[in-house]
LUMPA-81494 format. One record per residue (C-alpha): residue number from 1; residue in three letters; chain; x, y, z. Coordinates in nm, 2 decimals. Layout:
residues N
GULUM  lumse  drenvex  sevex      c1      c2      c3
GULUM    NUM      Ala      A       X       Y       Z
...
This chain:
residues 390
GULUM  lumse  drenvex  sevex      c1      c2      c3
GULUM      1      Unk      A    1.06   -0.89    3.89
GULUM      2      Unk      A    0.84   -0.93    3.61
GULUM      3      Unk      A    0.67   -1.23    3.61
GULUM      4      Unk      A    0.88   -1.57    3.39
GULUM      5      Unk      A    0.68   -1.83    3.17
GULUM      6      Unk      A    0.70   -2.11    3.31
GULUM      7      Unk      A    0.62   -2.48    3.10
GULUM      8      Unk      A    0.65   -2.75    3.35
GULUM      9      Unk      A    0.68   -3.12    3.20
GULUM     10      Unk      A    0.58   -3.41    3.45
GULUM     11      Unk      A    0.44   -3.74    3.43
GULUM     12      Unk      A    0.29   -3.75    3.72
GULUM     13      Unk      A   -0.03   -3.60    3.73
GULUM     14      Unk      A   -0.02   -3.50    4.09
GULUM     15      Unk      A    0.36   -3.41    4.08
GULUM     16      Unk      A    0.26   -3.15    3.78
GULUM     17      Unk      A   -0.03   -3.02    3.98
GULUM     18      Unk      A    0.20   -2.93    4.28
GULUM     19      Unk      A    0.46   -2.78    4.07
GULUM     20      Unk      A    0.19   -2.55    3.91
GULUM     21      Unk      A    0.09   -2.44    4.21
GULUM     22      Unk      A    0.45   -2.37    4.36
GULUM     23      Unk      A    0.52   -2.23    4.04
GULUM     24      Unk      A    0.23   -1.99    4.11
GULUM     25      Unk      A    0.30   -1.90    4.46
GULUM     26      Unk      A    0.67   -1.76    4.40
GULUM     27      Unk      A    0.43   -1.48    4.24
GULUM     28      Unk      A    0.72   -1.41    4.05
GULUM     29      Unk      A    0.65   -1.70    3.80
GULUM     30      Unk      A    0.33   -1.80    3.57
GULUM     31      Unk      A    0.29   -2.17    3.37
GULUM     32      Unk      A    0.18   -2.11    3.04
GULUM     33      Unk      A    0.22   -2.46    2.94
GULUM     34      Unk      A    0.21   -2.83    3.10
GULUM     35      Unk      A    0.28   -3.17    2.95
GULUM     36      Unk      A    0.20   -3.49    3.08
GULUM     37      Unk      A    0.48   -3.70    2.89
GULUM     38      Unk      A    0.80   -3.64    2.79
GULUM     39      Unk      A    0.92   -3.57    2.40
GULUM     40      Unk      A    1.07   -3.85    2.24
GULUM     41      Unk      A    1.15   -3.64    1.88
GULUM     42      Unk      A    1.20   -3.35    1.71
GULUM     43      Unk      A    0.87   -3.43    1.52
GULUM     44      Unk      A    0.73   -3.50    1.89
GULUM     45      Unk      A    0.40   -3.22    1.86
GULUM     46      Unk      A    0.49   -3.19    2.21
GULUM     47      Unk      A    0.80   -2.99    2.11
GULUM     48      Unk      A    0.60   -2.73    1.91
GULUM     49      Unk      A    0.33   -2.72    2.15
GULUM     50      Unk      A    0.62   -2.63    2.42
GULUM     51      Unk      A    0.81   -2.38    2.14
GULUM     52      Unk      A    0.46   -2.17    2.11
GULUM     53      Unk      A    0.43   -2.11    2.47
GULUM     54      Unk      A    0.79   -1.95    2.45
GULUM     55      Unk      A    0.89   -2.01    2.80
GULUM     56      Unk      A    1.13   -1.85    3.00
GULUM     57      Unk      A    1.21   -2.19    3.22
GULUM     58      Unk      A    1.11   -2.51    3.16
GULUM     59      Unk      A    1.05   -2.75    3.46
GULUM     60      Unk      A    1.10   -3.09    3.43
GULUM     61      Unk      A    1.00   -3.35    3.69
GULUM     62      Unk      A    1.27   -3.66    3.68
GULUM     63      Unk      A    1.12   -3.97    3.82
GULUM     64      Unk      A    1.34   -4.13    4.09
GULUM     65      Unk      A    1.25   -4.51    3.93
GULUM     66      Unk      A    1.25   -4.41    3.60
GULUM     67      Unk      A    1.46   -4.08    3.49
GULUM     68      Unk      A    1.58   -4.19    3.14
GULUM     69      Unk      A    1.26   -4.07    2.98
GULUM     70      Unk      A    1.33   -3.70    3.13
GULUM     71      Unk      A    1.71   -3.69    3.06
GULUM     72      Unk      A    1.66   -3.79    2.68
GULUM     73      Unk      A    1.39   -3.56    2.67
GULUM     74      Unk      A    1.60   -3.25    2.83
GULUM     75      Unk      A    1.86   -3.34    2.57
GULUM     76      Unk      A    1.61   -3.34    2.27
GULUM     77      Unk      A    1.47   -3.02    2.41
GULUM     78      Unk      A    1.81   -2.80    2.52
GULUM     79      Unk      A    1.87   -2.92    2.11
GULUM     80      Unk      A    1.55   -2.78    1.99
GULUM     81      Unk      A    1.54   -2.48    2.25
GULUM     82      Unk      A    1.92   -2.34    2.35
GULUM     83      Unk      A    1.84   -2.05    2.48
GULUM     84      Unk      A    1.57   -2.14    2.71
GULUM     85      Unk      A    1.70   -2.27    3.07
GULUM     86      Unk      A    1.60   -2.62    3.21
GULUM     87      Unk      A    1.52   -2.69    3.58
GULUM     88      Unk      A    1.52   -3.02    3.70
GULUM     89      Unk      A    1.29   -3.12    3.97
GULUM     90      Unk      A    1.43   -3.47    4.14
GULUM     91      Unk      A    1.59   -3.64    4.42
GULUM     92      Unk      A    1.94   -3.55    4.57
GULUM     93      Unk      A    1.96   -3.93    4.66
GULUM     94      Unk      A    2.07   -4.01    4.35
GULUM     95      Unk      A    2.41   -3.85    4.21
GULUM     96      Unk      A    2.43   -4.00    3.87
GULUM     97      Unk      A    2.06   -3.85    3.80
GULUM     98      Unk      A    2.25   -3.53    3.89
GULUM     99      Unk      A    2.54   -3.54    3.66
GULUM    100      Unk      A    2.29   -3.65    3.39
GULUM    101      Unk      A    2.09   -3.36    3.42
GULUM    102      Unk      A    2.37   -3.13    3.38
GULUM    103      Unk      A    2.51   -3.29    3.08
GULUM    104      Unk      A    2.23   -3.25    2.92
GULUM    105      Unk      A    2.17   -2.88    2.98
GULUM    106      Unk      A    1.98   -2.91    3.25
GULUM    107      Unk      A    2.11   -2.54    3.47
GULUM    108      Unk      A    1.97   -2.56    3.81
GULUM    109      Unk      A    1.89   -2.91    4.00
GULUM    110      Unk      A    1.59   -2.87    4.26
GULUM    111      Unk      A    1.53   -3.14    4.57
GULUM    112      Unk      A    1.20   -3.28    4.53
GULUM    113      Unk      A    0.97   -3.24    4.75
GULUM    114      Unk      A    0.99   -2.89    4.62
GULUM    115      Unk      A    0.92   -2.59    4.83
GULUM    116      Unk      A    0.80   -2.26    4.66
GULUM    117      Unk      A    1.10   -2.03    4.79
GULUM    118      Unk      A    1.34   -2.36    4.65
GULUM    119      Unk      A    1.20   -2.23    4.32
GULUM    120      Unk      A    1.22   -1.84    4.40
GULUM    121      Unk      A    1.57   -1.89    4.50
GULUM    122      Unk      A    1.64   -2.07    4.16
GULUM    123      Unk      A    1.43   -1.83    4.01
GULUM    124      Unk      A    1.61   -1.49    4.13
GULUM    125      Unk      A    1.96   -1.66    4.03
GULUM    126      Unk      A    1.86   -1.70    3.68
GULUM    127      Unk      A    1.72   -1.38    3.68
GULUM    128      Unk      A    2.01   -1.23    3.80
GULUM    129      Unk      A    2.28   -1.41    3.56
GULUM    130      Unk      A    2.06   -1.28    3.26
GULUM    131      Unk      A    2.14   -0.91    3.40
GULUM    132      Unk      A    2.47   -0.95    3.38
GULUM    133      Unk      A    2.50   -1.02    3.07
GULUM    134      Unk      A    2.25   -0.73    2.96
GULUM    135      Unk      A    2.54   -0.46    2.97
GULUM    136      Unk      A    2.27   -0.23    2.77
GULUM    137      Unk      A    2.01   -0.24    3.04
GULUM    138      Unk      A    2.10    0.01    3.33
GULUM    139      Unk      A    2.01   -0.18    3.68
GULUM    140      Unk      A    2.11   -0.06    4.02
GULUM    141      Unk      A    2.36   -0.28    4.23
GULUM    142      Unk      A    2.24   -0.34    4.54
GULUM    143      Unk      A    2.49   -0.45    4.83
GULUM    144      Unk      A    2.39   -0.59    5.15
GULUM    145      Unk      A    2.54   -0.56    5.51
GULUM    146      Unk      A    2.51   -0.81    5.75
GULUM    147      Unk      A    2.62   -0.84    6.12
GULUM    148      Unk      A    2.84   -1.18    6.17
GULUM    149      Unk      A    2.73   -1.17    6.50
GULUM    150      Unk      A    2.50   -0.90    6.72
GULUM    151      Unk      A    2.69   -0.54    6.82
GULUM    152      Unk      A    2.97   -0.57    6.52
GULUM    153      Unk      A    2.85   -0.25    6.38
GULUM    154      Unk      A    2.65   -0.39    6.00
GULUM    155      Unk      A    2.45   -0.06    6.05
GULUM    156      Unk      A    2.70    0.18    6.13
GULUM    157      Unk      A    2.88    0.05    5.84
GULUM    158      Unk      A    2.55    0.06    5.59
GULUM    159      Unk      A    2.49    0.43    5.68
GULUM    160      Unk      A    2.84    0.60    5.59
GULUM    161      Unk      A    2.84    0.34    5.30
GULUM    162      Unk      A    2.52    0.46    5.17
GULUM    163      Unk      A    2.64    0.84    5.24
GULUM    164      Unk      A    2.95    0.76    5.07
GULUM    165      Unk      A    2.77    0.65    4.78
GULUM    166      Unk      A    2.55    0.91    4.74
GULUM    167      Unk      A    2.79    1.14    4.78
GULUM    168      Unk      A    3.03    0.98    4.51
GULUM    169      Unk      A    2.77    0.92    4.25
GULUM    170      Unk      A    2.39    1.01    4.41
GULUM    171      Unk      A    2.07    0.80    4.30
GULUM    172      Unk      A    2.13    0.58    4.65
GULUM    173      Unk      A    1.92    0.41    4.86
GULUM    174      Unk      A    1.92    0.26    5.18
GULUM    175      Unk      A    1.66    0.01    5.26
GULUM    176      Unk      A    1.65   -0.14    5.62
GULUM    177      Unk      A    1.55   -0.48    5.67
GULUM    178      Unk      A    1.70   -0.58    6.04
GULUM    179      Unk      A    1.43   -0.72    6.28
GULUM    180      Unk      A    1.49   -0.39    6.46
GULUM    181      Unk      A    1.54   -0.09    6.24
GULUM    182      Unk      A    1.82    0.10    6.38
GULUM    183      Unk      A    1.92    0.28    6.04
GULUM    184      Unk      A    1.65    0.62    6.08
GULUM    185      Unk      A    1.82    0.62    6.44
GULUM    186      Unk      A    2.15    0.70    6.35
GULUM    187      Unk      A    2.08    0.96    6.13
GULUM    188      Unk      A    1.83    1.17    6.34
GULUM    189      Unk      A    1.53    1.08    6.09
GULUM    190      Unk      A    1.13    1.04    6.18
GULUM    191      Unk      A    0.99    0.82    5.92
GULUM    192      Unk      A    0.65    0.81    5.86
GULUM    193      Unk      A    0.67    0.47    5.67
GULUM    194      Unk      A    0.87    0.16    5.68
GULUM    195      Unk      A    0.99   -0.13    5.46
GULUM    196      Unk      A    0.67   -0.32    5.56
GULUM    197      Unk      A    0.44   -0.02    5.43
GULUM    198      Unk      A    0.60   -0.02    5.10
GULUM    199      Unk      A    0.61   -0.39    5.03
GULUM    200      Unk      A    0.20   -0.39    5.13
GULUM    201      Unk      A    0.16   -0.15    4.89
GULUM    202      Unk      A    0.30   -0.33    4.55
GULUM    203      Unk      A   -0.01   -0.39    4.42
GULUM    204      Unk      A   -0.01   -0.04    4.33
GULUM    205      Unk      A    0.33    0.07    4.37
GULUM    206      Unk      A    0.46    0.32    4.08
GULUM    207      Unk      A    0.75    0.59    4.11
GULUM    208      Unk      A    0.59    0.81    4.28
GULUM    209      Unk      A    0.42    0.57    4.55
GULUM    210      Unk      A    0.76    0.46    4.61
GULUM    211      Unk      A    0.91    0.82    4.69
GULUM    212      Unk      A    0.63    0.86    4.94
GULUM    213      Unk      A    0.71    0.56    5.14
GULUM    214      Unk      A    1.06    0.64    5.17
GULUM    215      Unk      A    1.24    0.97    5.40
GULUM    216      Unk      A    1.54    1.18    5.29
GULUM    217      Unk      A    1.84    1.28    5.44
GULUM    218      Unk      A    2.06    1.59    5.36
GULUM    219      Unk      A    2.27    1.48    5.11
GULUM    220      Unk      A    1.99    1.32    4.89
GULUM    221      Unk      A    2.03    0.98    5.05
GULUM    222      Unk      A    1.68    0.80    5.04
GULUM    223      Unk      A    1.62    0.59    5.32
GULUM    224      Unk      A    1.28    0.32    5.34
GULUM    225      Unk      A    1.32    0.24    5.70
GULUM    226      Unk      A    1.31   -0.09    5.92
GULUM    227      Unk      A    1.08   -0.18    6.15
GULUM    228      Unk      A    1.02    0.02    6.48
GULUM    229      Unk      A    0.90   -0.27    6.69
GULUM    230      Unk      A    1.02   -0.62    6.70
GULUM    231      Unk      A    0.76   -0.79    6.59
GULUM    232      Unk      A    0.76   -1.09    6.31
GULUM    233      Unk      A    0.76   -1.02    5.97
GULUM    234      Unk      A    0.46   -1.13    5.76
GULUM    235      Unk      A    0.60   -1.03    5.44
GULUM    236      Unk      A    0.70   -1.33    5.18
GULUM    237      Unk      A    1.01   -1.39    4.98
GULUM    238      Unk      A    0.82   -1.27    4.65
GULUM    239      Unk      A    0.71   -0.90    4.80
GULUM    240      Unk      A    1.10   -0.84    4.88
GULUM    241      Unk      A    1.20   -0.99    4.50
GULUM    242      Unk      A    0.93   -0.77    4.35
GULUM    243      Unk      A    1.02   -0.48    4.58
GULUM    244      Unk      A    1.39   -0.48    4.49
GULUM    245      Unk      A    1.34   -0.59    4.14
GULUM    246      Unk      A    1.13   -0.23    4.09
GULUM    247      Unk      A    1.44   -0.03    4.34
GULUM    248      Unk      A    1.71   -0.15    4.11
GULUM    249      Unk      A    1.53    0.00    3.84
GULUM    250      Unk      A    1.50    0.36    4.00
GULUM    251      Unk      A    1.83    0.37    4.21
GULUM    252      Unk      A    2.21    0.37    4.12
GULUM    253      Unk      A    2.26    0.17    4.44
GULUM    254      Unk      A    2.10    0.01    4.73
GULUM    255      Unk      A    2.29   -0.08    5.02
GULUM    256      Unk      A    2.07   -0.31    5.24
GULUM    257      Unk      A    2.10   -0.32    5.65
GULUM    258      Unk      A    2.00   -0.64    5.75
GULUM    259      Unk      A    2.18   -0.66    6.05
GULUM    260      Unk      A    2.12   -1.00    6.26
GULUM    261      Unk      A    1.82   -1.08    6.04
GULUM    262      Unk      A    1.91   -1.44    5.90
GULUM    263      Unk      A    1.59   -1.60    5.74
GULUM    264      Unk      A    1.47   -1.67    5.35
GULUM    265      Unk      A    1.44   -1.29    5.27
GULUM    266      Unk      A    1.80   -1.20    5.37
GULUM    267      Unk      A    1.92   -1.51    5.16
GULUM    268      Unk      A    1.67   -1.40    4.87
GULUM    269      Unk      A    1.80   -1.02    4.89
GULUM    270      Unk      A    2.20   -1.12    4.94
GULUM    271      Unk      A    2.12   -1.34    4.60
GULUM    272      Unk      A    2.05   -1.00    4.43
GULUM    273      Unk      A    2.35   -0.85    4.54
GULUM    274      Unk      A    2.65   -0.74    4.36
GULUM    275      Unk      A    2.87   -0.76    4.76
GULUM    276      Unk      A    2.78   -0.92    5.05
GULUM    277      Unk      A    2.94   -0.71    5.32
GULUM    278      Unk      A    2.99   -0.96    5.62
GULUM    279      Unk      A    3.10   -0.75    5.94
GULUM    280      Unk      A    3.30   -0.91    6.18
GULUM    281      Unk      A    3.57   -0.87    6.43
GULUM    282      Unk      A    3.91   -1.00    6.51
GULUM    283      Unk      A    3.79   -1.22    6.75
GULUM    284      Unk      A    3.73   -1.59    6.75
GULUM    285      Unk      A    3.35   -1.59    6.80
GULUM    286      Unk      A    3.29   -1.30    6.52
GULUM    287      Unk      A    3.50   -1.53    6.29
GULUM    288      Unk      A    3.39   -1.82    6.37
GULUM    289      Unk      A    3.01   -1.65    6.34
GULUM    290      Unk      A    3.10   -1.50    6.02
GULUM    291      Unk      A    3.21   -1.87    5.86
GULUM    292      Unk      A    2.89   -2.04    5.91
GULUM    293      Unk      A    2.69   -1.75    5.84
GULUM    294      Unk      A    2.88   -1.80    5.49
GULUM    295      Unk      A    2.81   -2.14    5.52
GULUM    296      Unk      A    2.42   -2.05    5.51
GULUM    297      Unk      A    2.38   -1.83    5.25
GULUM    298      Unk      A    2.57   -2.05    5.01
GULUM    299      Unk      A    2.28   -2.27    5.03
GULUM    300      Unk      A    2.13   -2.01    4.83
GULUM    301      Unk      A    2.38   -1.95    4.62
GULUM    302      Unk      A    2.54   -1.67    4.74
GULUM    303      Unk      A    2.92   -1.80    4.87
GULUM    304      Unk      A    3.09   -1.59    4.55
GULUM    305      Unk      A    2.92   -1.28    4.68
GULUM    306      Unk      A    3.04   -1.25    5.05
GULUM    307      Unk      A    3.33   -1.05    5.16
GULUM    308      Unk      A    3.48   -0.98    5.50
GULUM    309      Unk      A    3.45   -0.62    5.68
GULUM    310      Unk      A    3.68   -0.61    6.01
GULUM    311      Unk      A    3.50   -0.35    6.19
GULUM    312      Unk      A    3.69   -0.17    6.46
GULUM    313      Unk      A    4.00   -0.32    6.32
GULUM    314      Unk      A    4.35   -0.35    6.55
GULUM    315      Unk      A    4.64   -0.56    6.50
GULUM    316      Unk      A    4.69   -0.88    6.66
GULUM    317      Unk      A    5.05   -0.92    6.73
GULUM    318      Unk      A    5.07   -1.25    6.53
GULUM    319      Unk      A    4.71   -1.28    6.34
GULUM    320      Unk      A    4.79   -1.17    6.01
GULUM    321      Unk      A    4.47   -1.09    5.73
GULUM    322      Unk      A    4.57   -1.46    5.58
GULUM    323      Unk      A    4.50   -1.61    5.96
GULUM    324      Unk      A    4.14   -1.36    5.94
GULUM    325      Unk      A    4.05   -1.56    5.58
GULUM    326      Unk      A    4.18   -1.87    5.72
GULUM    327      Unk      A    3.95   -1.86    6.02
GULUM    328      Unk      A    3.63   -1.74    5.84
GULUM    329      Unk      A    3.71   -1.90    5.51
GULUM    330      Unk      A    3.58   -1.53    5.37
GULUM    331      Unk      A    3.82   -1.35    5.16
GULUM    332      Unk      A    3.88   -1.01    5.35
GULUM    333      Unk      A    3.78   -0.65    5.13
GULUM    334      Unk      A    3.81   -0.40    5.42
GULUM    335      Unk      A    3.87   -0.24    5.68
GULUM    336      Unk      A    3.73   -0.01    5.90
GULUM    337      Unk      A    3.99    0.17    6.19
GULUM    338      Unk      A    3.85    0.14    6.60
GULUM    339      Unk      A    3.73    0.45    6.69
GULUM    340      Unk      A    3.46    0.31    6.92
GULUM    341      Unk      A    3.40    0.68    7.08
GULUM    342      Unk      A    3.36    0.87    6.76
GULUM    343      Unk      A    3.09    0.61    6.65
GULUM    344      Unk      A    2.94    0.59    6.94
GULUM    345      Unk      A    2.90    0.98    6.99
GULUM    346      Unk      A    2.77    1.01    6.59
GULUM    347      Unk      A    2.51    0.72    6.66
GULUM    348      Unk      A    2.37    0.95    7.02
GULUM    349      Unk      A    2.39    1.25    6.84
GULUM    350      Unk      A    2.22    1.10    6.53
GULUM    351      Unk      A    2.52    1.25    6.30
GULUM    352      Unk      A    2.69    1.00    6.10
GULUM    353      Unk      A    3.08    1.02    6.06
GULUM    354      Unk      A    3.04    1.05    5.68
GULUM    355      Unk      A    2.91    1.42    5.79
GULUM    356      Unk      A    3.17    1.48    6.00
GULUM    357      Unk      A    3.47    1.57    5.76
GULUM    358      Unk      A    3.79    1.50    5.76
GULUM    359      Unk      A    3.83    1.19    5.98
GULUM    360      Unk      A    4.02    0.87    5.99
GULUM    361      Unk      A    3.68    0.68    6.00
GULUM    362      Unk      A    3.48    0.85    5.76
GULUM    363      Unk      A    3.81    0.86    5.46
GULUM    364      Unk      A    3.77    0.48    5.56
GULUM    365      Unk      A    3.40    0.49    5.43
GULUM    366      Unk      A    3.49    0.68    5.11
GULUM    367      Unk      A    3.77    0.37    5.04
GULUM    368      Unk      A    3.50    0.15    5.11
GULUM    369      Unk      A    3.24    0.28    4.84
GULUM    370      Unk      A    3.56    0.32    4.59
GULUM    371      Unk      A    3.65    0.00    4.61
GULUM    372      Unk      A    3.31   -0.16    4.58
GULUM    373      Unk      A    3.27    0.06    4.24
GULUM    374      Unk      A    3.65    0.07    4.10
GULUM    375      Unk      A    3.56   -0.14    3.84
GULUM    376      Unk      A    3.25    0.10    3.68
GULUM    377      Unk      A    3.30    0.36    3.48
GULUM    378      Unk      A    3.47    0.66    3.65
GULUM    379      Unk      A    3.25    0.92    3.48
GULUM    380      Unk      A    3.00    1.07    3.68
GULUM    381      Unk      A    2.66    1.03    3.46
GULUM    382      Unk      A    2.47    1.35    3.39
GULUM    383      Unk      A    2.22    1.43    3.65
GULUM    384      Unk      A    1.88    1.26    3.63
GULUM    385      Unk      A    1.57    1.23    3.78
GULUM    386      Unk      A    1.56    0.95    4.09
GULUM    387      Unk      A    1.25    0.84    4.00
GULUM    388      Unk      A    1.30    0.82    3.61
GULUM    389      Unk      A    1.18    0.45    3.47
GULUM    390      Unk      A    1.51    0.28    3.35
């Protein structure tokens, strides 16, 4: 994402020095201003010294045994400045500071001590709010699969919905994220580059680069696969933000396998999606997997997002869909028929079900992308390059 000015107000000189630095290290965020007090006026020169910078977010540090000083001068300052957001920095101990902070403007409130990818996460929301209300700017929509627990199929389901896409609307991508990349697999493709190549490479990633790093299947799906050995990932929070901040930009969609992969990056990339597709079964574990799963990625935010898949679906003579949102506390979207043999032939032959026509499963798959787009135009857009800058 392109980088956010950032003016951070603290009193406290060592306070302001760490927030810089955090600041700095979401690499997604630069300061452009500090301050060392809090404004007291309108005629405060503090005020126009903040106004010049024109800052994207402004930071303010609220001292646990003293916060008046910060509230008053979040007031005076969402006055002066409407349209530019206010973090709060300050302890969760104390509720009232809380409530005071939003009253007076104040849109996101961040536990101090602070950690840098506490500030990406609030960072990325605000970033994705403003998109949404940019209904000029074209962005992809990415969705993100995710296994409630290991074996319920995420990966099965992110291929034929990524096929589905593409063959719907083209301009798709699927980007594989899992700890063990599975994706390239069920499609009978040999990449030559994975996920970890391209996110190295976004120092100097254009277009073009991008295109490289990525393998295509018939159809014109483009896939950027996982990982082919389970090893851990050295790659941050910011490169994923910055990598799908540029994909959303040169794809329609993105669906995302992530698979059992639950760490910052999966909470980071479900924050950017339009759907969290959470794939369970109709058993107690997969349920009862799939509710605190929820429970973890609304830490981040992300609770509005999620939506139950039943994979391998079969009625349970007395467990209705209302008992299935009851147990998970998910609210259900799809889903998708048990045909355990035809998936598991497509996967060993590398032929996903999407390709082979005219079956229960892969009509399921179509539903599945229609529903997830009903609400877009249904006009196909003209045909365009997939690499154009948007």
């Amino acid at each position: 994402m392109p980088e956010l000015a950032v003016v951070i107000i603290a009193a406290d000189s060592e306070q302001r020095t760490v927030l810089q630095v955090l600041v700095e290290g979401t690499s997604v965020a630069r300061t452009v201003h500090s301050c060392a007090s809090f404004p007291v006026s309108t005629a405060d020169p503090a005020v126009r010294r903040i106004q010049s910078a024109k800052p994207e977010v402004i930071l303010v540090d609220v001292p646990s045994d003293n916060p008046t000083a910060a509230l008053r001068a979040m007031e005076l300052l969402q006055q002066e400045m409407p349209e530019t957001p206010l973090f709060a920095i300050g302890a969760l101990s104390q509720p009232q500071v809380i409530i005071g902070a939003m009253r007076v403007g104040a849109k996101e409130f961040i536990e101090r001590p602070t950690t840098t990818t506490d500030l990406l996460e609030a960072f990325v929301r605000l970033t994705s709010a403003k998109r949404k209300v940019q209904r000029e700017e074209v962005r992809g929509k990415v969705f993100t699969v995710i296994n409630a627990k290991g074996g319920t199929g995420a990966t099965t389901i992110a291929v034929n919905l990524a096929l589905a896409l593409q063959a719907a609307h083209s301009g798709t991508a699927l980007v594989d994220i899992a700890p063990l990349g599975h994706a390239a697999l069920h499609m009978n493709l040999k990449p030559l580059f994975s996920v970890a190549d391209a996110v190295r490479n976004l120092h100097r990633l254009d277009s073009s680069l991008m295109e490289s790093f990525m393998t295509r299947h018939d159809g014109g799906l483009q896939v950027l696969a996982g990982a082919n050995t389970p090893t851990m990932s050295d790659l941050s929070t910011a490169d994923f933000a910055r990598l799908f901040d540029m994909m959303v930009g040169q794809f329609r969609y993105i669906v995302v396998d992530a698979s059992t992969r639950m760490d910052a990056a999966t909470r980071l990339v479900s924050n950017l999606s339009e759907t969290v597709l959470l794939v369970a079964h109709t058993d107690v574990a997969s349920l009862w997997s799939a509710a605190r799963i929820q429970q973890y990625l609304a830490e981040a935010g992300s609770r509005e997002r999620v939506r139950l898949v039943l994979n391998r679906f079969r009625k349970v003579p007395g467990f209705s869909e209302a008992d299935v949102e009851a147990a998970s506390g998910i609210k259900l979207l799809w889903k998708i028929p048990n045909q355990y043999f035809a998936i598991s032939t497509a996967i060993d032959r590398g032929v996903p079900l999407m390709h082979q026509n005219n079956t229960e499963i892969a009509r399921s798959f179509v539903g599945l992308a229609a529903r997830l787009t009903e609400n877009e135009v249904s006009v196909k857009r003209e045909a365009w390059s997939l690499f154009k800058t948007v």
